[in-house]
C-alpha positions in Angstrom: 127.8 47.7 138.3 127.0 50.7 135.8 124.8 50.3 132.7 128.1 50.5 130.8 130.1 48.0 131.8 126.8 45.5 132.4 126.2 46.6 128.3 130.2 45.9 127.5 129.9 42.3 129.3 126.2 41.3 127.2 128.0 42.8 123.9 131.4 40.7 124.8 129.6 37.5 125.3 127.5 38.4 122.1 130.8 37.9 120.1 132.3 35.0 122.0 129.2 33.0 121.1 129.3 34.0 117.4 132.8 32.8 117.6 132.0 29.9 118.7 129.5 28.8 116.3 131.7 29.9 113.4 134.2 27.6 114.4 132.7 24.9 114.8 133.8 22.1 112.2 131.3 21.2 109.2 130.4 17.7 108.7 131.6 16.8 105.2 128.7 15.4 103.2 129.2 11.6 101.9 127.7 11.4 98.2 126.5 7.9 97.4 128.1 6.4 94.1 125.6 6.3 90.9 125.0 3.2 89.2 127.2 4.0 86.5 130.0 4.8 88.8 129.8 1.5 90.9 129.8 -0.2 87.0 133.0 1.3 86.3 134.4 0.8 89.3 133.7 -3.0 89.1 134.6 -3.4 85.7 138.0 -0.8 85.5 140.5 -3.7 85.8 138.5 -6.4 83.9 141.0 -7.2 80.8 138.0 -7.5 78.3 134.8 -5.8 76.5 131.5 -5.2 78.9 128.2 -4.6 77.2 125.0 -3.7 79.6 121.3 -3.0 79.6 119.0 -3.6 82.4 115.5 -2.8 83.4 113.2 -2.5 86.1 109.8 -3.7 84.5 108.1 -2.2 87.7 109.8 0.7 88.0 110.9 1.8 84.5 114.3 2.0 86.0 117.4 1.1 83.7 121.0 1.7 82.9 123.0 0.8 79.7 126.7 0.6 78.6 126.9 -0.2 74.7 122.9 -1.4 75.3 122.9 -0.9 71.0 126.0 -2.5 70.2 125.8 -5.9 68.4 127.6 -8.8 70.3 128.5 -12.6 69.7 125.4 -14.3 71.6 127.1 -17.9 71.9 124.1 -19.9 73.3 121.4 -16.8 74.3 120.4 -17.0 70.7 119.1 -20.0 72.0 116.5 -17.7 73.2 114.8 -16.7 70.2 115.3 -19.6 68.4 112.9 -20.9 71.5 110.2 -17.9 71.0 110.4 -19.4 66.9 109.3 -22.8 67.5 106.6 -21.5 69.5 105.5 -19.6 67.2 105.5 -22.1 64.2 103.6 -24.4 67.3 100.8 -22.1 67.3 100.8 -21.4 63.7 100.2 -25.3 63.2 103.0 -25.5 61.1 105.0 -28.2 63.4 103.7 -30.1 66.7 105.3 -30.5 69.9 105.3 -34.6 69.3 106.9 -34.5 65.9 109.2 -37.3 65.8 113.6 -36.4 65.2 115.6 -39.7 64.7 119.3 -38.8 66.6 121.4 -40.2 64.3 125.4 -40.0 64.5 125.7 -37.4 61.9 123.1 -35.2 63.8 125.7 -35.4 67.5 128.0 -32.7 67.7 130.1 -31.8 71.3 130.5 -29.3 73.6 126.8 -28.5 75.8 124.7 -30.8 76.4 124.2 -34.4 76.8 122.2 -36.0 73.6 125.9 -36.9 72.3 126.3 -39.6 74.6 122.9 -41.0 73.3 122.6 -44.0 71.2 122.2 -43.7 67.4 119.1 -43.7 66.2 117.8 -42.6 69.2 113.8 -40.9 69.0 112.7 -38.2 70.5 110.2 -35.9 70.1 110.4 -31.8 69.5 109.7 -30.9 73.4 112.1 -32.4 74.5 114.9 -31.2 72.4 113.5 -27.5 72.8 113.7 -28.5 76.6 116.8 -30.0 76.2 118.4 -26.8 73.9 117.7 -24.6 76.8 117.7 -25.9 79.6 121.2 -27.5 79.5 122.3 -25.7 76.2 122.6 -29.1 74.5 124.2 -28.2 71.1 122.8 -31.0 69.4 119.5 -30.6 70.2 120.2 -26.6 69.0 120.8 -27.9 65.7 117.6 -30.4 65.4 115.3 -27.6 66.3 116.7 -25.5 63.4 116.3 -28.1 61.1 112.9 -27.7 62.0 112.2 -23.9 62.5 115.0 -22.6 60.3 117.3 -20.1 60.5 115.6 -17.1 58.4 112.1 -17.8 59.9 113.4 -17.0 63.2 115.0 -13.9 61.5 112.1 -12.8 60.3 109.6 -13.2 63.7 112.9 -11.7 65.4 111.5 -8.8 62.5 108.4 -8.6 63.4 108.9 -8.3 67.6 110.6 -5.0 65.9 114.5 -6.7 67.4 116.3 -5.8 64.0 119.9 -6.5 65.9 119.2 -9.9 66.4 120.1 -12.6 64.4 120.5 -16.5 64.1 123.0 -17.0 61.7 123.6 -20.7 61.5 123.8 -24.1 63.2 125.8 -24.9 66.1 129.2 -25.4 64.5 128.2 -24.7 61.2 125.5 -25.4 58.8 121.9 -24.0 57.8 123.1 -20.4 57.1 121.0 -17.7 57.1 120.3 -15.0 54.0 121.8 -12.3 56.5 125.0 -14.8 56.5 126.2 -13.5 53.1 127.4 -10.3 54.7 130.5 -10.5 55.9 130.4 -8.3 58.9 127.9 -11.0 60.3 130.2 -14.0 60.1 132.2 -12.7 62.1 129.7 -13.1 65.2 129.6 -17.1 64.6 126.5 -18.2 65.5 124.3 -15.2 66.4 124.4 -11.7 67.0 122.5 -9.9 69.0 122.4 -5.9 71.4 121.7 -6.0 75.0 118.9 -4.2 75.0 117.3 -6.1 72.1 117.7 -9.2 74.3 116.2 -7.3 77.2 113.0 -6.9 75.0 112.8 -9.8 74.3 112.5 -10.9 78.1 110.0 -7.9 78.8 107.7 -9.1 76.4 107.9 -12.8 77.6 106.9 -11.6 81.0 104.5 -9.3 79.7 102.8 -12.3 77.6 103.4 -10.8 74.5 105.3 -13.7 72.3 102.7 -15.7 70.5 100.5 -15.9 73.2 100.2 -15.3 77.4 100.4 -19.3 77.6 103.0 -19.6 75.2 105.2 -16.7 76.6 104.6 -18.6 80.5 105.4 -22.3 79.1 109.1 -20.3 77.9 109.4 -18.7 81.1 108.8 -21.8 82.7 111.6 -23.3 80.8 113.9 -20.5 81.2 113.4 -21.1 85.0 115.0 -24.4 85.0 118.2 -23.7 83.0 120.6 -25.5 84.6 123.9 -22.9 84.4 123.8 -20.4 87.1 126.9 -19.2 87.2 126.3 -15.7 86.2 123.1 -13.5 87.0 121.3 -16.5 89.0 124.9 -17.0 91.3 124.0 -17.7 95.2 120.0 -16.4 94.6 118.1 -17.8 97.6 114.8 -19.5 96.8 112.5 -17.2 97.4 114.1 -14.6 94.7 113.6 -16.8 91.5 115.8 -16.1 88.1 114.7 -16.8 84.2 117.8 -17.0 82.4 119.7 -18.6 79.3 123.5 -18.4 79.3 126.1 -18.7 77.0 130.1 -19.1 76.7 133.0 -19.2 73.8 136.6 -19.3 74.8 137.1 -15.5 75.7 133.4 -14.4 76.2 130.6 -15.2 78.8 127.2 -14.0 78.1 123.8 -14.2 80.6 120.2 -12.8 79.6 117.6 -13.0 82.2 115.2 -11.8 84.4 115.4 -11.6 88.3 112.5 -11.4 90.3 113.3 -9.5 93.3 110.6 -8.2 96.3 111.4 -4.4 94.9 110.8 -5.6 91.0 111.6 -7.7 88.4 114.9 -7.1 87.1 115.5 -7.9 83.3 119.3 -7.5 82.5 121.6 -8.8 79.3 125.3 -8.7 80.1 128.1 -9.7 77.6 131.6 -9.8 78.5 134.4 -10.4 75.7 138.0 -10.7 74.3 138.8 -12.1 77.8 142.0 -12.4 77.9 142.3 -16.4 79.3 140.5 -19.1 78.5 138.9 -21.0 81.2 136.3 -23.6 80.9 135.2 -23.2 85.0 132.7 -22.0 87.0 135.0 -19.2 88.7 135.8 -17.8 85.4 136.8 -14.2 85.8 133.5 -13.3 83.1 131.6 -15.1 84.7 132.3 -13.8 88.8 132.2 -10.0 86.7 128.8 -10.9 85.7 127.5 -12.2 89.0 129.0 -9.0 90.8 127.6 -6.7 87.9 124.0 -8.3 88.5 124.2 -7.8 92.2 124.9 -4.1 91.5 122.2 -4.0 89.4 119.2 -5.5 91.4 120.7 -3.4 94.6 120.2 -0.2 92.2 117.5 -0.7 90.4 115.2 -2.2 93.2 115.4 0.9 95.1 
């Protein structure tokens, strides 16, 4: 074989192989939703209003969607009508075994089970603080404001700097507050409140930084045994614990709380509203949203 056709063959076979690799097909790269995107996709056929904000206390991660706008709070205000009474505890101004006569004027319905006491009926101030959060009971709601008031938990809402946050009355009226008189206000019934207000108000609990570190564990303690987990604490296994308070009106399902996951502790505040039916079950479509929303949520955010 001559030098010239041995070069032709190495040159041909040069080119083939080029070919080859050219042609070969490209893999198409698969991009991995963001947080925000798996939100919307979850919530694009929900007939309602979705407020968001969560945080990753470890991590510093969060996401928000209308974090700053004001919402109804139905029971959640529940919340920092809690972190008042503490605070008036530790100010000596009331005591934990102050006596509160039940009488049938006091009852009202809906949440709870102190209207299915007997009149007169005594109890004393931790137990209807237990009893306001732990199973939402309405009535006991309203016998802790008469003790702590409406404005004073306004004002210590003030000074934890959570200026969207409001009490605004008892539960089915009664004991207005100042901030009642404007009219925008009454429309939220009977509190108001922003996602990521509520979401501070959880960081500091955990951090031990409302009234006191013993104070701020004794609410978290409580928190931990509220009885409706429907929403953020759905189907969480034992050893992944949840501190929540929830709440519910006829077209809008509300859930604050804090998650404590192996990859960090996940404080979230979701509000769903203007739902379209009204459904008084456990499978209500706000409340399944907010169970789903959660789990997107801690997945994300834990990473």
């Amino acid at each position: 074989m001559s030098k010239k056709i041995f070069f032709l063959i190495i040159v041909l076979l040069s080119v083939e192989s080029a070919f080859a690799q050219k042609s070969k097909p490209i893999k198409a790269i698969t991009v991995a939703p963001t947080l925000d995107e798996k939100i919307q996709n979850e919530i694009v056929n929900f007939s309602g209003k979705v407020w968001i904000y969560a945080k990753n206390l470890d991590t510093g991660k969060n996401y928000a969607l209308h974090a700053d706008e004001q919402v109804r709070t139905a029971s959640t205000i529940k919340l920092p009508i809690m972190t008042e009474t503490f605070h008036q505890i530790a100010q000596g101004k009331i005591n934990w075994t102050d006596e509160i006569i039940l009488t049938k004027e006091k009852k009202q319905g809906g949440s709870g089970i102190l209207f299915e006491f007997s009149d007169n009926t005594k109890l004393d101030l931790k137990t209807a603080v237990n009893l306001m959060i732990v199973v939402s009971d309405n009535t006991a709601t309203n016998l802790v404001l008469d003790k702590v008031g409406t404005d004073n938990v306004n004002d210590f809402m003030d000074a934890l700097g959570l200026k969207q946050t409001r009490s605004l009355r008892k539960v089915f009226g009664g004991g207005e507050a100042k901030v009642s008189s404007d009219a925008r206000l009454k429309l939220f019934g009977l509190g108001v409140s922003s996602p990521r207000d509520m979401v501070k108000l959880l960081e500091m609990l955990e951090k031990g930084e409302i009234v006191s570190p013993e104070a701020s564990a004794d609410m978290l303690a409580i928190l931990k045994r509220q009885q409706f987990k429907d929403g953020i604490g759905r189907g969480l296994l034992d050893t992944t614990p949840s501190a929540s308070k929830s709440g519910s009106l006829d077209r809008l399902r509300s859930d604050v709380g804090i998650v404590y996951t192996r990859r960090g502790r996940i404080v979230m505040a979701i509000t769903v509203d203007d739902m379209e039916t009204v459904q008084y079950v456990p499978d209500n479509r706000g409340l399944l949203l907010i169970w789903r929303l959660s789990q997107i949520l801690q997945e994300v955010l834990a990473k």
